[in-house]
N, C-alpha and C positions, 0 to 999 in steps of 0.2 A: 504494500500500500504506500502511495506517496505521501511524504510526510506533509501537515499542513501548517501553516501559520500564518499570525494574526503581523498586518502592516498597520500601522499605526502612522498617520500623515498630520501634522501640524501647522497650522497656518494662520501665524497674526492674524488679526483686524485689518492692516493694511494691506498686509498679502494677499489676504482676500478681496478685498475692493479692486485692485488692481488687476486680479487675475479672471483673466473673459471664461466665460464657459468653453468655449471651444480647446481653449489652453488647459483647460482643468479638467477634459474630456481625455484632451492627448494625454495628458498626464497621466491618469487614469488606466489611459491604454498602455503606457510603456512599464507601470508597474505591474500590471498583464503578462506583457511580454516576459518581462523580467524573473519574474517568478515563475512562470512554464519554463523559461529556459534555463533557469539556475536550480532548481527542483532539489539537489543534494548538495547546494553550497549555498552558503548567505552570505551575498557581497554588501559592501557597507553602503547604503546609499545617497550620493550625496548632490543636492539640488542647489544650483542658481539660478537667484532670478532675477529677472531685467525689465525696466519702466518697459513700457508699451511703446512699439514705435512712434514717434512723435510726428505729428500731421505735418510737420513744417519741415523735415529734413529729407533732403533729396536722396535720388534713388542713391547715387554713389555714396552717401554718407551712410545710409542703411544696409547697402549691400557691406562696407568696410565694418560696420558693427555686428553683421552677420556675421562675416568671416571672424571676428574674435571672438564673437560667440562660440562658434565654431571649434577654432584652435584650444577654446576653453574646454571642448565636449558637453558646452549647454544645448543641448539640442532645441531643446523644445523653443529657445529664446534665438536661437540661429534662424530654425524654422521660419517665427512671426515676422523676423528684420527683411528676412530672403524676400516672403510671402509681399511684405511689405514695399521693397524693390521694385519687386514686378508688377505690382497694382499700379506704380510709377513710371514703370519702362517694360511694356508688356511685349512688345519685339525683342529681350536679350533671351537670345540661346544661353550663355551665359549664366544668368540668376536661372531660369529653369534646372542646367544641368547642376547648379549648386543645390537646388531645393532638391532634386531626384537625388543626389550625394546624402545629405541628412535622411531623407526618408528611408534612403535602401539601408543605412545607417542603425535605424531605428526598426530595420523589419514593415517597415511599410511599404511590401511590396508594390499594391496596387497604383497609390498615388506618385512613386517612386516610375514603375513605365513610364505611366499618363505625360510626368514635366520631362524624361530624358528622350519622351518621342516628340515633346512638343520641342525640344531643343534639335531637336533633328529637322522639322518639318521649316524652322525658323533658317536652319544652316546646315546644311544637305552633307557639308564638309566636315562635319563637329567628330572626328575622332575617337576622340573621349568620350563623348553620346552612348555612341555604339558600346564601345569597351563596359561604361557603367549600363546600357540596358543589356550588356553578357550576363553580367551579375547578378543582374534582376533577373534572371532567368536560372541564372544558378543555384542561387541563395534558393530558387523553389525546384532546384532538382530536375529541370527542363531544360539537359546537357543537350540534346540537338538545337534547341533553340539558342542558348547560349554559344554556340561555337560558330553558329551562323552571323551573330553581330559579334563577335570578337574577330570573323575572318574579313569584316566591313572595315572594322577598326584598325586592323592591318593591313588591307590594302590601300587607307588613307595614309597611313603613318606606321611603316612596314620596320622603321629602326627603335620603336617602343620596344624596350624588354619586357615590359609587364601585360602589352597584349599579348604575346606570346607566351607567357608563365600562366595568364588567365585561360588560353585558352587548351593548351598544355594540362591544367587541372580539370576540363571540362571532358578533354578526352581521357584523361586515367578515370575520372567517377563513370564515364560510359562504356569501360573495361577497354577499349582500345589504346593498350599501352604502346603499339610501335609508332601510333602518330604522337600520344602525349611524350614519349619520348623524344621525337623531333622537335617537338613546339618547346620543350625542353634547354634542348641545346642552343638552338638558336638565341633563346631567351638568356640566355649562361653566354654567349657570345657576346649578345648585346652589353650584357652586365651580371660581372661576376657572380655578383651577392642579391641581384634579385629572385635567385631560388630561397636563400636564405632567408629572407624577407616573407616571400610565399607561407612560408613553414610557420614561420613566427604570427603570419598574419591568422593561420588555425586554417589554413587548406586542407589538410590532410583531416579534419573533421568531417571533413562532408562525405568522406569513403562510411560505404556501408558496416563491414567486416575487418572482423582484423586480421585476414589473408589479405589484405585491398594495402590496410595500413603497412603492412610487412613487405607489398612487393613495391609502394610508392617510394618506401626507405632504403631499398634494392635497387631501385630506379636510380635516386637523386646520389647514392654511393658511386652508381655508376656512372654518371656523368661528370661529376667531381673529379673522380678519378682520372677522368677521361682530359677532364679542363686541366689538370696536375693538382688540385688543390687537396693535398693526402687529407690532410687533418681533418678535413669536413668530408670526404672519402669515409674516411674510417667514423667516424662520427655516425654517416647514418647507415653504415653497412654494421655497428653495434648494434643498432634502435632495430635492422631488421632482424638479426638476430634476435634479439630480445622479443619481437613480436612473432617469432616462428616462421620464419622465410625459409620455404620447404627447397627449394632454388640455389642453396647456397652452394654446391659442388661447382657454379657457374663461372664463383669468381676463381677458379684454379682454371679456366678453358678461353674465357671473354679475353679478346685482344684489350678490353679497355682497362683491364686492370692490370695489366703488364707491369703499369710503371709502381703500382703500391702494392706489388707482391715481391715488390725489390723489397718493401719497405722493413725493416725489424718488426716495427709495429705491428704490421699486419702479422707477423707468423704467433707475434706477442696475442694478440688477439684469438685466434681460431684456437689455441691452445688451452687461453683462459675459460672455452666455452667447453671446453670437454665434448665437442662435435665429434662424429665420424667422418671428416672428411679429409682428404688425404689428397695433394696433388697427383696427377695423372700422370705413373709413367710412360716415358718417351722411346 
């Protein structure tokens, strides 16, 4: 059974005056979100809040108070500044794709499409459009749709590494690992440490199984290995170990790991795991 508990929310006299139903609806909603999604952890949570856009400051002044909203992770106050922007400059592709940014942010998928298609429809060229409505389609598990605006996003702007890792993660969650390995590399060409990032950002959450988690950590060792960067090599060819990576006789055969089976490390490694596996005599 899930465990349940009581949220208790607090709100001045003034906090409440100033805070519109609509805000105090979101709000509502994200403590929703929060709690389906956190279910066996309790994060601390912690709320700012921001006067109401003011009737008299222009779009640019609202949009640069969103964005510190923003950079602060107040969503909900990022939201009203964005929203407010665009009731003033309803032509910026721009404020749209920043309002679809917090939304997809916040798990609001629906309204999150709506502005990153309306940012598309404003500027046919919007890159970044595409890439974030990948997302929106990831974030709900709808990897064929996802790979279709991330391969948009990449034929606009083909030297992004993170269209390339986005869509790299779309094809390993749809079990085709020999493309997500391509989209992989490329993306590790572009830029070293955007796989790294990938990982950190919780990509490898969205694998169903943890055969999926074990061969994505077999993957990213192997491509490492392949770029020379041993240490993150060995790093996640541990993680797949530890997650039961049935495959592992692979790395005594694969040309890509030629150069970290020079490594000490490595033979330090397969040794520590009390594995059976044995290079292949010649």
């Amino acid at each position: 059974m899930t465990p349940r508990c009581k949220i208790w929310v607090f709100f001045s006299p003034s906090q409440f005056r100033r805070c519109s139903m609509r805000r105090y609806l979101a709000f509502c909603e994200l403590l929703l979100i929060g709690a389906s999604a956190a279910q066996a952890q309790v994060t601390p949570l912690t709320i700012r809040r921001a006067e109401p856009p003011a009737a008299n400051a222009t779009a640019e002044e609202l949009e640069r108070a969103g964005d510190q909203y923003q950079s602060e992770e107040s969503h909900l106050d990022a939201l009203d500044y964005y929203q407010a922007a665009l009731t003033k400059k309803p032509g910026s592709a721009r404020l749209c794709n920043k309002l679809g940014i917090v939304e997809l942010q916040t798990q609001r998928y629906k309204e999150a499409r709506k502005h990153f298609k309306q940012a598309i429809k404003i500027e046919r060229m919007f890159a970044s459009a595409y890439n974030n409505l990948g997302s929106v389609y990831y974030g709900q598990r709808q990897y064929g749709a996802a790979i279709k605006q991330y391969r948009k996003a990449i034929q606009l702007e083909p030297e992004i590494a993170s269209f390339h890792a986005n869509m790299g993660a779309a094809y390993f969650a749809k079990k085709d690992f020999e493309a997500a390995g391509m989209s992989y590399a490329r993306a590790l060409q572009l830029d070293p440490d955007v796989l790294e990032r990938h990982a950190r950002s919780g990509i490898a959450a969205q694998l169903s199984q943890s055969v999926d988690v074990a061969r994505y950590a077999f993957v990213m060792a192997k491509l490492y290995a392949r770029s020379g960067a041993m240490d993150r090599a060995l790093l996640y060819l541990q993680r797949a170990i530890a997650e039961g990576y049935k495959g592992m006789e692979e790395v005594f055969k694969d040309a890509d790991f030629a150069g970290l089976r020079k490594d000490p490390r490595f033979a330090e490694l397969m040794a520590s795991q009390s594995l059976a596996f044995s290079e292949p005599e010649h």
